[in-house]
PASEBA-1860 file (N, C-alpha, C; in nm, 3 decimals):
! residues 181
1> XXXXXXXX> 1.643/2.497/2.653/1.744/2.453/2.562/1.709/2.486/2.418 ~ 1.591/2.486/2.369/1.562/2.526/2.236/1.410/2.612/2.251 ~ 1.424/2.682/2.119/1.298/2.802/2.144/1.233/2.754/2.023 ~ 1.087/2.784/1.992/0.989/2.755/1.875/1.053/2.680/1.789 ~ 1.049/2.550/1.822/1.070/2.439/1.696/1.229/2.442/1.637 ~ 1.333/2.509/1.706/1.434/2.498/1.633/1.476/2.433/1.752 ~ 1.641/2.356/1.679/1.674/2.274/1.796/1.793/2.292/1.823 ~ 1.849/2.223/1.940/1.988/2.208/2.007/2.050/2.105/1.907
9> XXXXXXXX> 2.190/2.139/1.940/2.293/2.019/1.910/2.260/1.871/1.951 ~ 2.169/1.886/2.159/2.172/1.726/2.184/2.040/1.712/2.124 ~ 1.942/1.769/2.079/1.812/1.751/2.040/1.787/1.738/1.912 ~ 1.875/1.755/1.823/1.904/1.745/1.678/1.961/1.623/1.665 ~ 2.074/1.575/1.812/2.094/1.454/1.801/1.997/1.345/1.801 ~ 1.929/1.336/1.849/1.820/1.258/1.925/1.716/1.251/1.824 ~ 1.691/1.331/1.722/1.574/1.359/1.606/1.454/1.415/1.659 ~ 1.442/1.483/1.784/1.394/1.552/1.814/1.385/1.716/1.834
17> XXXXXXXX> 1.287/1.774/1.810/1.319/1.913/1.868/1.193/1.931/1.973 ~ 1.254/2.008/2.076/1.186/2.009/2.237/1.129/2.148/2.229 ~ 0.992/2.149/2.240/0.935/2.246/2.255/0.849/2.276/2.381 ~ 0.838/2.368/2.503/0.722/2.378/2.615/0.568/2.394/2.576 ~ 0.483/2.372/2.646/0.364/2.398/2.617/0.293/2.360/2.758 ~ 0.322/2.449/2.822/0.251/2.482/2.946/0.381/2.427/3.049 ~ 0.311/2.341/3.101/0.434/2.274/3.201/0.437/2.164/3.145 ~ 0.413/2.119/3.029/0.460/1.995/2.972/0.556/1.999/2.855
25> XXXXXXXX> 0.664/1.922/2.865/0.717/1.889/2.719/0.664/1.784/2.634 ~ 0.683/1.841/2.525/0.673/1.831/2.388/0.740/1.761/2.271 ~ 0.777/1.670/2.192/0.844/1.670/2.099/0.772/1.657/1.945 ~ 0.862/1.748/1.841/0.847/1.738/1.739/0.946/1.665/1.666 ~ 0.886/1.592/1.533/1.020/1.522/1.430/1.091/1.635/1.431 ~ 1.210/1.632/1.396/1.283/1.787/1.353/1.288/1.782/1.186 ~ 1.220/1.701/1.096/1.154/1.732/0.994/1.079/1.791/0.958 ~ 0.964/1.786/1.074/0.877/1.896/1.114/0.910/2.029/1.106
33> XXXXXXXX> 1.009/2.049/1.201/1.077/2.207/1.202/1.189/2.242/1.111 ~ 1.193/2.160/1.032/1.270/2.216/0.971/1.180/2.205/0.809 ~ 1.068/2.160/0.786/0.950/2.168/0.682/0.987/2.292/0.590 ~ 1.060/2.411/0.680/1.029/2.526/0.574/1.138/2.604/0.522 ~ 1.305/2.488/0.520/1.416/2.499/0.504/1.448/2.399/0.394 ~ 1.503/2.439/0.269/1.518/2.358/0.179/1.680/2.350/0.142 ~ 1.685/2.196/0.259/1.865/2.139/0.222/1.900/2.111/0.130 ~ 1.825/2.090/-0.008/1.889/2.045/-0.099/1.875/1.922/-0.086
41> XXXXXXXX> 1.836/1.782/-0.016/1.821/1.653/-0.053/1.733/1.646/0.115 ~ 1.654/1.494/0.088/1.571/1.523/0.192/1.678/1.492/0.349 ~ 1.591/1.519/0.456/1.702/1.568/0.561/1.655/1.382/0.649 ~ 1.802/1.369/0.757/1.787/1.226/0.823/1.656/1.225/0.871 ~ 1.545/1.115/0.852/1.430/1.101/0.937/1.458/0.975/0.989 ~ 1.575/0.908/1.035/1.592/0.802/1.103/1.549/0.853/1.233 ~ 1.426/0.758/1.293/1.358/0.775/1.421/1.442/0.713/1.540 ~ 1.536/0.807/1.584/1.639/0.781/1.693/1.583/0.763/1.826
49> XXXXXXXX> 1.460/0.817/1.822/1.354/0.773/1.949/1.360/0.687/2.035 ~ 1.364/0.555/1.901/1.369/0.458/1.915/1.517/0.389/1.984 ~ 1.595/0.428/1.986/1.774/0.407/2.040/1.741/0.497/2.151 ~ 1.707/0.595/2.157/1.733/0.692/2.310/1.631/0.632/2.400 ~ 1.559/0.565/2.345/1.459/0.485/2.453/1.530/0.419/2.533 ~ 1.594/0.314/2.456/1.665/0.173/2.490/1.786/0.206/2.546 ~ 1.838/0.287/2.544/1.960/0.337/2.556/1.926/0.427/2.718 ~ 1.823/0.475/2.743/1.825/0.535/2.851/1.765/0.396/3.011
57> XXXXXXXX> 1.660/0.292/2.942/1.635/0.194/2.949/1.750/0.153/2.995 ~ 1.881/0.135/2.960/1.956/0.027/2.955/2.075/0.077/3.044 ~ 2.094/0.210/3.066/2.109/0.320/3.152/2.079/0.290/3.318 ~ 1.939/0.262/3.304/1.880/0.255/3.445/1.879/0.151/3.480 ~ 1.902/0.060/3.357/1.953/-0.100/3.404/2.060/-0.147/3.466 ~ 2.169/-0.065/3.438/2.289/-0.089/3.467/2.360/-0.001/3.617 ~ 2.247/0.077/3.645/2.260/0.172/3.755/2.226/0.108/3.844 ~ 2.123/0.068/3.833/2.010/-0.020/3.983/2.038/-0.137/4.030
65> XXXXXXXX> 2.133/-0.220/3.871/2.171/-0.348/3.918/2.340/-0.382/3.860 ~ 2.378/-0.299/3.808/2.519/-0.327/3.784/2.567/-0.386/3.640 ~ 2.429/-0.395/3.616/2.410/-0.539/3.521/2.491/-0.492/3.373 ~ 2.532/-0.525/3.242/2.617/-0.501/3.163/2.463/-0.457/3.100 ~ 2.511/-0.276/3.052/2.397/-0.239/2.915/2.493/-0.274/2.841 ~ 2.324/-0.257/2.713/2.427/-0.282/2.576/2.495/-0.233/2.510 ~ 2.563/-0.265/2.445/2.697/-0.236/2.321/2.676/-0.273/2.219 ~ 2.745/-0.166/2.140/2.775/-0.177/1.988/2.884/-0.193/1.973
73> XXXXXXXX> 2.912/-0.227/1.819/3.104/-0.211/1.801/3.121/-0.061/1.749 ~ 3.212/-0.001/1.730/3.229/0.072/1.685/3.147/0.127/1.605 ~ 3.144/0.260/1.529/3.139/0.290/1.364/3.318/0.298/1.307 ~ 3.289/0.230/1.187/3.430/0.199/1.155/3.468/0.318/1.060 ~ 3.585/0.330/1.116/3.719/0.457/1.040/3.779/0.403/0.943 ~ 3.810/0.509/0.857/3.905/0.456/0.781/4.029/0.594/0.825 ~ 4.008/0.681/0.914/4.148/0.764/0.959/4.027/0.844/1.055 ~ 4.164/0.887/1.159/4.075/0.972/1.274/4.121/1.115/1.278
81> XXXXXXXX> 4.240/1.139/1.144/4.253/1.253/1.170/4.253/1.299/1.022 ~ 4.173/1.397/0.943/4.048/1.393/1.010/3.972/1.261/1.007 ~ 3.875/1.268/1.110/3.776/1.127/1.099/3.701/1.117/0.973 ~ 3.732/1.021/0.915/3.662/0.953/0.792/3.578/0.815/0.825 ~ 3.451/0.792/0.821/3.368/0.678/0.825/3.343/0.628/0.720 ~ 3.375/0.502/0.765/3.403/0.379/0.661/3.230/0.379/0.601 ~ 3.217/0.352/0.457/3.073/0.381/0.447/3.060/0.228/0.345 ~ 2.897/0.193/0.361/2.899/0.066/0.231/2.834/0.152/0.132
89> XXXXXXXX> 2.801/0.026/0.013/2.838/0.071/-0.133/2.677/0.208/-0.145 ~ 2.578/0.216/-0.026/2.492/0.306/-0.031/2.487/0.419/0.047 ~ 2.623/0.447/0.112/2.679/0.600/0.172/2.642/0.570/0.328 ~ 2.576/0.473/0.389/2.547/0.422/0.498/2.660/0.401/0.561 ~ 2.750/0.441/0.737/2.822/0.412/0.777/2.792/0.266/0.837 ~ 2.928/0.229/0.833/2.931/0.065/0.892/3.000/0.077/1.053 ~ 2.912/0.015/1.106/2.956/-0.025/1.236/2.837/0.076/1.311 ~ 2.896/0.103/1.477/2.754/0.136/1.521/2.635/0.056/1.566
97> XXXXXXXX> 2.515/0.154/1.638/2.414/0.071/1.633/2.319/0.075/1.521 ~ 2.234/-0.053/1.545/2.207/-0.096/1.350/2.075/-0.123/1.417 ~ 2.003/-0.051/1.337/1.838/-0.048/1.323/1.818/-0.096/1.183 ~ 1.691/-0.147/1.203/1.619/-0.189/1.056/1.642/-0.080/0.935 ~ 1.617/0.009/0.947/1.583/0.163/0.921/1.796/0.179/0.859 ~ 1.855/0.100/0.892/1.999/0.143/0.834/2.060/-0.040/0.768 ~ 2.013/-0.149/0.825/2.047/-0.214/0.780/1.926/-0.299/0.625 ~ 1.820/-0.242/0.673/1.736/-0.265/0.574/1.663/-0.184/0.475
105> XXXXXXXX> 1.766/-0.111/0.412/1.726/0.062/0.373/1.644/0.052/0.305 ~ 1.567/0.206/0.276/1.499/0.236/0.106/1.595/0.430/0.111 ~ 1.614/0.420/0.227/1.724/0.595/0.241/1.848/0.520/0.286 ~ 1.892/0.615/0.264/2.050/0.595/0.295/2.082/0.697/0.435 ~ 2.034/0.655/0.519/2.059/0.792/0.656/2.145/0.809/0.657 ~ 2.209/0.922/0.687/2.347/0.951/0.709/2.343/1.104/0.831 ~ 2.460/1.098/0.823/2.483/1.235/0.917/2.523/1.366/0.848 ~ 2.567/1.301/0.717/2.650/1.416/0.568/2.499/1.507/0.581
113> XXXXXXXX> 2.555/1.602/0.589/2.474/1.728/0.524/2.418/1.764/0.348 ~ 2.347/1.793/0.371/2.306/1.838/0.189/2.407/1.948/0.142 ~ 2.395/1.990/0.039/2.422/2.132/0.012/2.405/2.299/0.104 ~ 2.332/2.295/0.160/2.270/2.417/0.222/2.374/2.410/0.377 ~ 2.375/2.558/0.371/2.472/2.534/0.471/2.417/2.624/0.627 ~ 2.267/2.570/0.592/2.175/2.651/0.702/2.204/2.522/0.823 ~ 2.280/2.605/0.934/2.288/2.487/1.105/2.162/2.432/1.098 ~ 2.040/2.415/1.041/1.930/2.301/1.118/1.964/2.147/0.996
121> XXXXXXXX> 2.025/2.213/0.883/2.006/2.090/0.789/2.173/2.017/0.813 ~ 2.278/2.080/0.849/2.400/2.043/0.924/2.383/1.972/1.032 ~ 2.297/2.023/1.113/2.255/1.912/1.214/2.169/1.814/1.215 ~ 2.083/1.840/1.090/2.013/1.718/1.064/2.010/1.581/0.972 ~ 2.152/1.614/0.895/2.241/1.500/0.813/2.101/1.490/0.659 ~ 2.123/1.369/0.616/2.056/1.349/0.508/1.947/1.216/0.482 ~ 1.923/1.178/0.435/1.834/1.085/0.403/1.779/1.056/0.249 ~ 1.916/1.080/0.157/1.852/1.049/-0.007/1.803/0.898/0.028
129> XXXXXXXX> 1.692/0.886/-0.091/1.650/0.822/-0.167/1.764/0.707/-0.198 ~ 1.735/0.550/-0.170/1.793/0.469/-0.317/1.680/0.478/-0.417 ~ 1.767/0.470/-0.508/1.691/0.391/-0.656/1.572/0.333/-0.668 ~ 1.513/0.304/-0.743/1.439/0.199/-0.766/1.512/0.062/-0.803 ~ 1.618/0.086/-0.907/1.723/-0.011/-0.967/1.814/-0.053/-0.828 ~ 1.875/0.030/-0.781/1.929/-0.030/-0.604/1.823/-0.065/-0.560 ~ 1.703/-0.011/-0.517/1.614/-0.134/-0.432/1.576/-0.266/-0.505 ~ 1.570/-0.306/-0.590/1.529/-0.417/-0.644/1.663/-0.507/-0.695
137> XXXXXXXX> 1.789/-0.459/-0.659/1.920/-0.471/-0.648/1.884/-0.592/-0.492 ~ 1.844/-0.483/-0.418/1.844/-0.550/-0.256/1.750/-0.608/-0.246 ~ 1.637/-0.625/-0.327/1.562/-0.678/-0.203/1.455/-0.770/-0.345 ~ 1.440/-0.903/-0.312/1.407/-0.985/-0.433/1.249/-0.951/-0.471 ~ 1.145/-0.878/-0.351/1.044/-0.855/-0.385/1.024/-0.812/-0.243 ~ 0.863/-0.752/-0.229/0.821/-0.696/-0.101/0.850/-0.761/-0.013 ~ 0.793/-0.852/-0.016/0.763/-0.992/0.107/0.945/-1.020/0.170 ~ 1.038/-0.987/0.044/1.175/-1.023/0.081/1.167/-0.914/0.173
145> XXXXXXXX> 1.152/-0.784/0.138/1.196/-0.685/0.206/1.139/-0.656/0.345 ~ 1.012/-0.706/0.377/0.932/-0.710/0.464/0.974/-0.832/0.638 ~ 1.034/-0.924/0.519/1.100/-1.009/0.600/1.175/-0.998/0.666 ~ 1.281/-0.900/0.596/1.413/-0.882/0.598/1.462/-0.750/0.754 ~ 1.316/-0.621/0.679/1.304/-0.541/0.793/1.253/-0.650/0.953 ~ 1.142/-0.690/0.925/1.099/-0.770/1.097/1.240/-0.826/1.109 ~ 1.335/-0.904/1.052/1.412/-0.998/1.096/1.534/-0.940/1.172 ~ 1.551/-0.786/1.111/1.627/-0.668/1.154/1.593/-0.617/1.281
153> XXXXXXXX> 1.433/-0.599/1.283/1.372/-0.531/1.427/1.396/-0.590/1.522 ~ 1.364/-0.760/1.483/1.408/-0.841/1.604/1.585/-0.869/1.639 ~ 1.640/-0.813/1.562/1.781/-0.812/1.564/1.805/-0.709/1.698 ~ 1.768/-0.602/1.655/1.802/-0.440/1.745/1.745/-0.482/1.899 ~ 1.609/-0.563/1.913/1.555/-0.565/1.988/1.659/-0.647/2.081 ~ 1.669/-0.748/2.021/1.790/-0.850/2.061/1.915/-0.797/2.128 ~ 1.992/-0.737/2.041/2.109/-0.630/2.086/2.108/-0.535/2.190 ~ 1.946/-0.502/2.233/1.899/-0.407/2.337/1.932/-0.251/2.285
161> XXXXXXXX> 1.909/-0.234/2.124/1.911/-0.117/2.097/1.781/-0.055/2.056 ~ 1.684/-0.117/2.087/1.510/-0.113/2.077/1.428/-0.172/2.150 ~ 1.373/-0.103/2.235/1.330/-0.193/2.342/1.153/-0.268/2.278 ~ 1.158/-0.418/2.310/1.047/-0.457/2.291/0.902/-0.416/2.284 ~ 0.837/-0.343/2.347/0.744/-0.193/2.340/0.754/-0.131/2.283 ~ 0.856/-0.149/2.192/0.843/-0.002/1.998/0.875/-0.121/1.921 ~ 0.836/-0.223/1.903/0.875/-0.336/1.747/0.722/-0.273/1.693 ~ 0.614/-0.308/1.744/0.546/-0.296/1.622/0.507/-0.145/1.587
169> XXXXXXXX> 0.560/0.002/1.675/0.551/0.132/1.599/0.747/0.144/1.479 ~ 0.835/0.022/1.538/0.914/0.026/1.426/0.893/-0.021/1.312 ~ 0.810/-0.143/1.312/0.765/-0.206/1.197/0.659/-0.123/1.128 ~ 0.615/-0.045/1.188/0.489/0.066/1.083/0.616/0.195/1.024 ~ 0.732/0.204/1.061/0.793/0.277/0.988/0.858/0.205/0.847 ~ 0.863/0.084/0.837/0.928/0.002/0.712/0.826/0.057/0.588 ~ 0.868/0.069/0.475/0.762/0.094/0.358/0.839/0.026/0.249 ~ 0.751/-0.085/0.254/0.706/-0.141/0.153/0.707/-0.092/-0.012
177> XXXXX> 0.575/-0.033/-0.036/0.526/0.042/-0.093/0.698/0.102/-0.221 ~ 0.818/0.111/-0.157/0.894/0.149/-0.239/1.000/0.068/-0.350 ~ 0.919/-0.069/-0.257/1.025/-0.186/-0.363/0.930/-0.227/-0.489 ~ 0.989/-0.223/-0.606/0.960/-0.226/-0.713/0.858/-0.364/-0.734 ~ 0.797/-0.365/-0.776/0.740/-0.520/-0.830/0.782/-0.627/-0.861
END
């Protein structure tokens, strides 16, 4: 499906790119492969890993026993023709499934493309920067923000869009480090 580090449509979905290496697969961030392509703003590194886990998890749950996987609501429209997503006041779509990583930002993930109109950065959406002045907008100090992400993780986990066995490699993705003093 994909050759040296570049990726597919479903593997670009996923934030992965699939590479062989012997008889084993492989995955790279597709930040990784795409390291030597410059979109013009940095590219989505929302770790979707983490959703295709739970999501395939929840898959085999519902196969073996019938049982209801989970759901999201929507992502909300504001028209479907063309489709327009309803976004809040930091370019973030609303609705969907909601990870720490979108409801407790320091990026704004999105699916919008940068400037560059090279297919790996089209398929790999965006990830600006907030502020310093927007983060300290959101978040009253570290410890708020720190709170705020765990209280999120255990949210997703809850919802069954993260399965319990990735909270604490989701919680090593939160950074701190960017909320102001």
């Amino acid at each position: 499906m994909t050759t040296e580090g570049w990726c597919s449509a479903v593997n670009a979905w996923m934030g992965y790119c699939r590479a062989k290496k012997g008889i084993y697969t492989t995955y790279t961030p597709i930040g990784t492969a795409l390291n030597s392509v410059n979109c013009g703003v940095p590219i989505n590194n929302g770790p979707q890993h983490f959703v295709a886990k739970a999501a395939f998890n929840s898959l085999d749950y519902w196969v073996r026993s019938g049982g209801t996987p989970a759901a999201a609501h929507r992502l909300e429209a504001t028209s479907t023709t063309p489709a327009t997503l309803l976004r809040d006041a930091d370019g973030i779509v609303l609705g969907g499934v909601r990870t720490p990583l979108v409801d407790v930002p320091v990026d704004a993930h999105s699916g919008i493309a940068g400037p560059s109109p090279s297919t790996g950065c089209i398929l790999a959406g965006s990830s600006p920067p907030l502020s310093e002045a927007r983060l300290a907008q959101l978040y009253a100090s570290r410890a708020d923000y720190v709170q705020r992400y765990a209280d999120a993780t255990d949210a997703a986990i809850k919802a069954g869009f993260v399965l319990a066995a990735d909270r604490e490699a989701l919680i090593a993705r939160s950074d701190p480090s960017r909320i102001p003093d």
